[in-house]
BAVOKOL-770211 format. One record per atom (N, C-alpha, C): residue in one letter; x, y, z. Coordinates in steps of 0.1 Angstrom, whole numbers, plus 5000, padded with zeros to 4 digits. Example, Ala and Ser with C-alpha at 12.3 -4.5 7.8 and 13.67 -1.06 7.14 Angstrom:
BEGIN
A513249435078;A512349555078;A513249675078;S512849785071;S513749895071;S512950005079;
END
This chain:
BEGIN
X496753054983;X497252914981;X498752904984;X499052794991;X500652814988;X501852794979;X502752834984;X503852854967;X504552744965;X504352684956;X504852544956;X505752564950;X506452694947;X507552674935;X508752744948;X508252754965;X509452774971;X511052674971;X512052744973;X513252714973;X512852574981;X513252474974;X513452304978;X514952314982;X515452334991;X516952364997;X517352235004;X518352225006;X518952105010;X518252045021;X518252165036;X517552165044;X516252155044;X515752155037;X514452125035;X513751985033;X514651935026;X514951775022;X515451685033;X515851725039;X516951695045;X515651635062;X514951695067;X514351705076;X512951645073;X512851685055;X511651625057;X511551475046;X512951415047;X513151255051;X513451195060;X513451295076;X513451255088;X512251235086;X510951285085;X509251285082;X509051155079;X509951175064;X509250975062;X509550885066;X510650905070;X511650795076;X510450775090;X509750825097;X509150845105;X507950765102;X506850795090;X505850775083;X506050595082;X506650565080;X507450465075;X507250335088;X506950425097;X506750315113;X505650255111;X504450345103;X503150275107;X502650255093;X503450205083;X502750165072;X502049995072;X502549945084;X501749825082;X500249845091;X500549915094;X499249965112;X498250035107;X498350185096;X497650265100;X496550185086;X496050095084;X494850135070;X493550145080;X493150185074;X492550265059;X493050415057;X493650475073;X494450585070;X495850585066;X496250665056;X497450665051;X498550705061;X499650635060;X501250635064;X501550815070;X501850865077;X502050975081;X503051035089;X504151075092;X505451095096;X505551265099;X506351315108;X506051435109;X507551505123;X508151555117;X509351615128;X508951775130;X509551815144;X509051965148;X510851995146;X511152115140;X512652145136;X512952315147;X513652325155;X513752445158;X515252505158;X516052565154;X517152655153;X517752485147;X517652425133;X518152315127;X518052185134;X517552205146;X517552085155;X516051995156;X516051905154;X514651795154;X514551815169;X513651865172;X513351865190;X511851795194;X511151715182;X510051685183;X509851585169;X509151445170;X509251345157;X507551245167;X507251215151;X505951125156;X505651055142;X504650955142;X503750945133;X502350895135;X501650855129;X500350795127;X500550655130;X500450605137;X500150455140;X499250335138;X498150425143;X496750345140;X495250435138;X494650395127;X493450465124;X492750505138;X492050565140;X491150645155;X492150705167;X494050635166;X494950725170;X495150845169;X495850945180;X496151065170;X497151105162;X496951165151;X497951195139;X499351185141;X500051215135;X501651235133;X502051335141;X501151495132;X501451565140;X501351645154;X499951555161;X500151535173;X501251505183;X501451405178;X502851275185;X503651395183;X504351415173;X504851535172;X505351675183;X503951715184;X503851835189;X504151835205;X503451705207;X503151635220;X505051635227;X506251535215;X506951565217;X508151665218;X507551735211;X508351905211;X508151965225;X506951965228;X506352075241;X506552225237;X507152295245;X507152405247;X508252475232;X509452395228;X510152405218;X509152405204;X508352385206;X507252385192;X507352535184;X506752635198;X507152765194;X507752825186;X507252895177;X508552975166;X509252835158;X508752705155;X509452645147;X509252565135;X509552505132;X508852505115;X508652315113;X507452305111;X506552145108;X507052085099;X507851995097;X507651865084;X506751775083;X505451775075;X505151685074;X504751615059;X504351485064;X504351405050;X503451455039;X502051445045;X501051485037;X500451575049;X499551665039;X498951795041;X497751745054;X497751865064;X497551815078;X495551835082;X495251735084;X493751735083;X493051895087;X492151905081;X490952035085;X490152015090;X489451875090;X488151835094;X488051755113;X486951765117;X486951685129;X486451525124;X487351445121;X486851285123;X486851235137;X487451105139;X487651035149;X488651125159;X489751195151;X490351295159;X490351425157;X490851505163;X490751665164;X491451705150;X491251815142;X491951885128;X493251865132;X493951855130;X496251845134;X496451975120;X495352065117;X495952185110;X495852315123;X494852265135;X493952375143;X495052305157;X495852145151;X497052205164;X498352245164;X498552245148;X499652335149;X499552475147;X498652545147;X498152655150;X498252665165;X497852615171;X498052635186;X498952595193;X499652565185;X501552515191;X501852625188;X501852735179;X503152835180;X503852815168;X504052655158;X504452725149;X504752845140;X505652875133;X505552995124;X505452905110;X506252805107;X506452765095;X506052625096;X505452565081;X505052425080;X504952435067;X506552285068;X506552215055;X505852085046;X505352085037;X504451955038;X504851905024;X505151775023;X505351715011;X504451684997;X502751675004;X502251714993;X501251684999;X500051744992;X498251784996;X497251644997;X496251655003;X495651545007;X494551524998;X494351454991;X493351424981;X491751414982;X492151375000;X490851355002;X489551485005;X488451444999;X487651554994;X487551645009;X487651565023;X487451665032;X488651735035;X489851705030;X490651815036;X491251875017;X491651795014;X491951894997;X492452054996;X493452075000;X493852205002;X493252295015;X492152265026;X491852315037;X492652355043;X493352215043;X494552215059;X495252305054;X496152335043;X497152455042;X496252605045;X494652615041;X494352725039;X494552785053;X493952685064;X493652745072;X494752785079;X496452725080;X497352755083;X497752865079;X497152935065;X498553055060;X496953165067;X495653115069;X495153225077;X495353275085;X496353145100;X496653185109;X497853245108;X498353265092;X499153395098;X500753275096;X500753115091;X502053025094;X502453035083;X503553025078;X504053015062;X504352865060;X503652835047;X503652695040;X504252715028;X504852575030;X505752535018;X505452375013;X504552385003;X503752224995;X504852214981;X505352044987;X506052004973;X507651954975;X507851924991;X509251854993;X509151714992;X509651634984;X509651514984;X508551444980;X507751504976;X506351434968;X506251324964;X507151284959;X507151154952;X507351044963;X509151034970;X509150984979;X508150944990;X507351054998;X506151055003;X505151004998;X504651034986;X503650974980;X503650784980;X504750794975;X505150624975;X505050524990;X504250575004;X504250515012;X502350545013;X501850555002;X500250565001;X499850534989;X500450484977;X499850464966;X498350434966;X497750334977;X496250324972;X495650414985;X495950474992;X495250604994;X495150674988;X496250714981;X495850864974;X495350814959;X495350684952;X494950704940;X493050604946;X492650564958;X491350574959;X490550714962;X491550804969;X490950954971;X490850994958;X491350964947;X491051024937;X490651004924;X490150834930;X489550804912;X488750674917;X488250644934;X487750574940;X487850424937;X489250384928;X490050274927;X491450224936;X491450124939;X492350084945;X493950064939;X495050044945;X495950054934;X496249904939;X496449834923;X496649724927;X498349654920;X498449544935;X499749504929;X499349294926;X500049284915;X499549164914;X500949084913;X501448954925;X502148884926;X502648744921;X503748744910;X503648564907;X504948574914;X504748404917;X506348364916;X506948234910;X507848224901;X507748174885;X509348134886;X509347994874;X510447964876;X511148084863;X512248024855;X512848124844;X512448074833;X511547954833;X511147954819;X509347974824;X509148064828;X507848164832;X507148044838;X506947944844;X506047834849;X505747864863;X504547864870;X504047854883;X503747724891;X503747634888;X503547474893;X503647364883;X503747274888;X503647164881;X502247094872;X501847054867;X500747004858;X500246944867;X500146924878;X499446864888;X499046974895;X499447114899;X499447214904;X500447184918;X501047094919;X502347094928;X502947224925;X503047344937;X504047494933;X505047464950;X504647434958;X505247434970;X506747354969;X508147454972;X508247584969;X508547634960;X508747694947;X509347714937;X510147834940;X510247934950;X511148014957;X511647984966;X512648044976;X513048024987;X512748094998;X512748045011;X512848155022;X512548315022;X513848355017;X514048545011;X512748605008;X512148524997;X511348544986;X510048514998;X509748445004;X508248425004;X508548495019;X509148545027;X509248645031;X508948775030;X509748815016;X509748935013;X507648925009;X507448865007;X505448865003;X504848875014;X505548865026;X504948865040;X504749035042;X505649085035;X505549295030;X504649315027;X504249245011;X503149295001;X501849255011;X501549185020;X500549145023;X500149205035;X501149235039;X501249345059;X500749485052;X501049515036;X500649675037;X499149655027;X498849545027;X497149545021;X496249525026;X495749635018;X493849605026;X492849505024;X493149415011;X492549335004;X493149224999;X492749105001;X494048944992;X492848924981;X493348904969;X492248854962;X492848734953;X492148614952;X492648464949;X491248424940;X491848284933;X490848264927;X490648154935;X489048094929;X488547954936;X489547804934;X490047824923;X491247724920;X492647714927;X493247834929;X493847854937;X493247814955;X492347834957;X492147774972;X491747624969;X491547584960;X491047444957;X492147354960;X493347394956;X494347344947;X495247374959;X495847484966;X496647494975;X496347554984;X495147554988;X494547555001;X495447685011;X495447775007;X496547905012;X495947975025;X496248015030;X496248085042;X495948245039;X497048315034;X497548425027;X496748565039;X497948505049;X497548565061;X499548625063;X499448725074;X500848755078;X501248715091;X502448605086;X502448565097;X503948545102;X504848655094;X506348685096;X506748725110;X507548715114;X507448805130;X508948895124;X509448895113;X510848985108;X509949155103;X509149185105;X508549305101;X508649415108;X509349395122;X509449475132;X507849555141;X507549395141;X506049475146;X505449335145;X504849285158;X503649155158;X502749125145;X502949035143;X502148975130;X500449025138;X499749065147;X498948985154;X498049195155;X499049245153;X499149425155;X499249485139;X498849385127;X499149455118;X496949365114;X496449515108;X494749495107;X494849345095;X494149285094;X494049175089;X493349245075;X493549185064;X493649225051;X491849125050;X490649195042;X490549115034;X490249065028;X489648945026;X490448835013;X489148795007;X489448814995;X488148794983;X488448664973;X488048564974;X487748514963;X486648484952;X487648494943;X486748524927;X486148334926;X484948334924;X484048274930;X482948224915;X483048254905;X481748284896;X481048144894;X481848034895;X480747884892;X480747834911;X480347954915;X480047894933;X480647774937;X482347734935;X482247584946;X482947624955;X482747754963;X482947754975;X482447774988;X481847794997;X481447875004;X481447885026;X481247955029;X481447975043;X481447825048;X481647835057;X481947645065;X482547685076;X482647645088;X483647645100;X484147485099;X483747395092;X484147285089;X485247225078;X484647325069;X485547355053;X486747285055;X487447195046;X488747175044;X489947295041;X488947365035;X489947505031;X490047655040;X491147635044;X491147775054;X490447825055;X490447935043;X489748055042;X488248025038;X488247935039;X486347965038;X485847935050;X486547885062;X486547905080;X486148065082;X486948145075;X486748255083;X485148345076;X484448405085;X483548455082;X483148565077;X484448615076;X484448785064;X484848795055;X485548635050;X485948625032;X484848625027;X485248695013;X484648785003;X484148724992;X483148644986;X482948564977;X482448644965;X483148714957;X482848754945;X482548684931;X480948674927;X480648614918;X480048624904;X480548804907;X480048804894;X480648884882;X481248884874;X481648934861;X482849004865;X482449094865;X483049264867;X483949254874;X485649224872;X486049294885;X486049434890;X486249544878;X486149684880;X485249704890;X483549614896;X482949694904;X483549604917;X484349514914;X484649444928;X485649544928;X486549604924;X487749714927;X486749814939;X485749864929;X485049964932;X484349914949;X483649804945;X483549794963;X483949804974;X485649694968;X486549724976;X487049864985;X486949964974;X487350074983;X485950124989;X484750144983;X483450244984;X482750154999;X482950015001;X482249955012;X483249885022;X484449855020;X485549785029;X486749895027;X486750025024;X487750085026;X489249995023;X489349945017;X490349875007;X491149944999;X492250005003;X493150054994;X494250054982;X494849944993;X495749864982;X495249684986;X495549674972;X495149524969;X496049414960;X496149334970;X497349214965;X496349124963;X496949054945;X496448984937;X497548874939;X496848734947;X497748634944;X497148494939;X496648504927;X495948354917;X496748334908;X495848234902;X496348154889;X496548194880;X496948144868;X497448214852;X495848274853;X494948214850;X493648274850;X493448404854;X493348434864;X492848524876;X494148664868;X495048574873;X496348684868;X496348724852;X495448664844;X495848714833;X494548774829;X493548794835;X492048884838;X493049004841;X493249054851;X493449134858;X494649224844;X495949154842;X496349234832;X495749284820;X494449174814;X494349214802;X493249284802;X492749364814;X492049434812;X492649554823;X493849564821;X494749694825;X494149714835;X494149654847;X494049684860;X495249664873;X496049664863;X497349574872;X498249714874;X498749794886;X499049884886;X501149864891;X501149714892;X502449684897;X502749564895;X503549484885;X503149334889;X504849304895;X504849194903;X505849104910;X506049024910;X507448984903;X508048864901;X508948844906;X508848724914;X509448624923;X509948524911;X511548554907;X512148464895;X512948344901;X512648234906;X513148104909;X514448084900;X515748034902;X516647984889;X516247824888;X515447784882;X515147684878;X514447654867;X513947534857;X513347494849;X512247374851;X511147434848;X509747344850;X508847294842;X509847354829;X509347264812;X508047294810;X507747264794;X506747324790;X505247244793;X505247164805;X503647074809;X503747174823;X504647204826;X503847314839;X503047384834;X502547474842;X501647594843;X501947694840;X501447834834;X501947914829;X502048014843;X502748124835;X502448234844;X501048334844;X500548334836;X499248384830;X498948364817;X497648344820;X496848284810;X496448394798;X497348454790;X496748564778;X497348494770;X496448534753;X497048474745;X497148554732;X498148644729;X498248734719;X498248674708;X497948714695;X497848664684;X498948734678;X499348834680;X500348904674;X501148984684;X502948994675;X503849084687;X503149204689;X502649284684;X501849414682;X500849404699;X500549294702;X499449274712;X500249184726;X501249224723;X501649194737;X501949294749;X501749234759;X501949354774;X503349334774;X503949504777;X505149534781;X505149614790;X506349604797;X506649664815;X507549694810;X507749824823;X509049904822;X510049884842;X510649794837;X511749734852;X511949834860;X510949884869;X511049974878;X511949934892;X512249774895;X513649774900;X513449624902;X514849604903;X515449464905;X516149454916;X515449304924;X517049264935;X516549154936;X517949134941;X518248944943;X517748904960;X517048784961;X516848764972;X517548634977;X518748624983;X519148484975;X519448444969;X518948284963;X518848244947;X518348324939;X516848404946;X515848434934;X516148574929;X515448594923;X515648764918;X513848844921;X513748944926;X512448984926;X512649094915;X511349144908;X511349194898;X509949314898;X510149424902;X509049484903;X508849584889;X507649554883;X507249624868;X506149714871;X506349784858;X505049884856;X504649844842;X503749854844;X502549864827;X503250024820;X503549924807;X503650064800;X502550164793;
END
């Protein structure tokens, strides 16, 4: 197995955030396969860089290798995550850097998924290459959250979005919300939605604002039109909605929204990944929907979009829970803040 407790040296780091930095091209492109980045390093010099682009394309470290050529030889691999074993859509990228010549391959951390799960290093230190598992793991890890936590617990990781004035309100008592942020802000959601596999809304929410919740930014550096279409489930349980090419409401035009009607969302998580390969999933409904989802601890990220404004106490809530006591309230830990603009975005974790 390899030694994960090798020297993490400057150099080491250093090359294999050229990797992510790399990985990083095709996080809106590649789902269902994960983000993947990968530089060929020889006498300190990057002489070869690639990544994963699009699922049934070839790997990172293809592109990679492809780009190094003959300098591959004798040099040493960065890559993000641990390099397939198996023949899928494409060839093992553990059996072509074996046949490049490398000597050495760095990898930021192991692949969860059951067909490769420590393979790909084995078969490299058979051929004789020295591995080094455990540069930047975290960094890396954080451009696949719902890959690697569906590889490993066959749930999706979910982020759920409000955007709220500062005394916590989502629309008006009419459900008038259009805009309660600015520009910046409903931009920056054009992100959350380019890197998901899944939109999930409630039937009130499409009733009420009739949403799209499609990407349709052209600031992403990459065609709105070239990024896989996410999708979109609505929670459905007293049926008033259904398929139409006529429908008043967008989304029930299109023929592969998802009408979920019944109870559970845990087994809608679970389908999501087990039958639509759904990894990460953006939650964008009502107090309702949004306050299901936290209070039954499924909310793996939530986001707030904070408006400087006041919408008094006959607006709308931000979610619908109702603690009876301080003891029973949800608390987040401010995993980071920035201003967009007027607004402030606010990204939290469940404590």
């Amino acid at each position: 197995m390899p030694n994960s407790n090798h020297s993490q040296d400057a150099k080491d780091r250093y090359f294999m955030m050229l990797a992510i930095e790399q990985a990083k091209r095709g996080l809106y492109t590649t789902r269902p396969n994960p983000a993947v980045g990968c530089v060929i390093v020889q006498a300190d010099q990057v002489v070869g860089q690639g990544f994963h682009p699009k699922a049934g394309q070839p790997h990172a470290e293809v592109f990679a290798l492809k780009d190094a050529g003959i300098h591959a030889v004798g040099a040493c691999a960065y890559v993000t995550l641990e390099p397939c074993s198996h023949t899928g859509r494409t060839p093992p990228c553990a059996r072509a850097l074996i046949e490049s010549g490398v000597k050495r391959v760095v990898i930021a951390g192991l692949d969860p998924n059951p067909q490769v799960a420590g393979r790909g290093v084995e078969l490299l230190e058979q051929a004789g290459i020295a591995v080094t598992v455990g540069v930047l793991t975290a960094q890396a890890e954080a451009l696949n959250k719902g890959f690697l936590r569906a590889m490993r617990s066959q749930m999706p990781y979910i982020r759920l979005k409000i955007a709220t004035s500062i005394d916590g309100r989502t629309a008006m008592a009419s459900g008038e919300s259009k805009w309660i942020t600015g520009t910046a802000a409903r931009e920056d959601v054009q992100k959350l939605r380019a890197q998901s596999g899944a939109i999930i809304t409630g039937s009130e929410t499409v009733i009420v604002d009739n949403p799209q919740l499609n990407v349709r930014s052209s600031r992403l550096g990459i065609a709105p039109e070239e990024i896989p279409s996410a999708k979109v489930v609505i929670l459905d349980r007293r049926e008033r909605l259904k398929y139409d090419l006529q429908s008043d409401y967008q989304l029930c035009t299109q023929a592969d929204t998802l009408y979920w009607r019944e109870d559970s969302l845990t087994e809608l998580l679970k389908t999501l990944v087990t039958e639509y390969q759904c990894y990460d999933v953006l939650v964008e409904a009502g107090a309702s929907v949004a306050g299901s989802f936290l209070q039954q601890q499924l909310v793996d990220e939530l986001i707030v979009y904070q408006a400087p404004c006041l919408l008094g106490a006959q607006a709308r809530p931000m979610v619908d829970i109702n603690p009876l006591l301080l003891a029973q309230q949800l608390r987040f830990d401010i995993q980071r803040h920035e201003q967009l603009d007027s607004d402030i975005k606010l990204t939290l974790l469940p404590l």
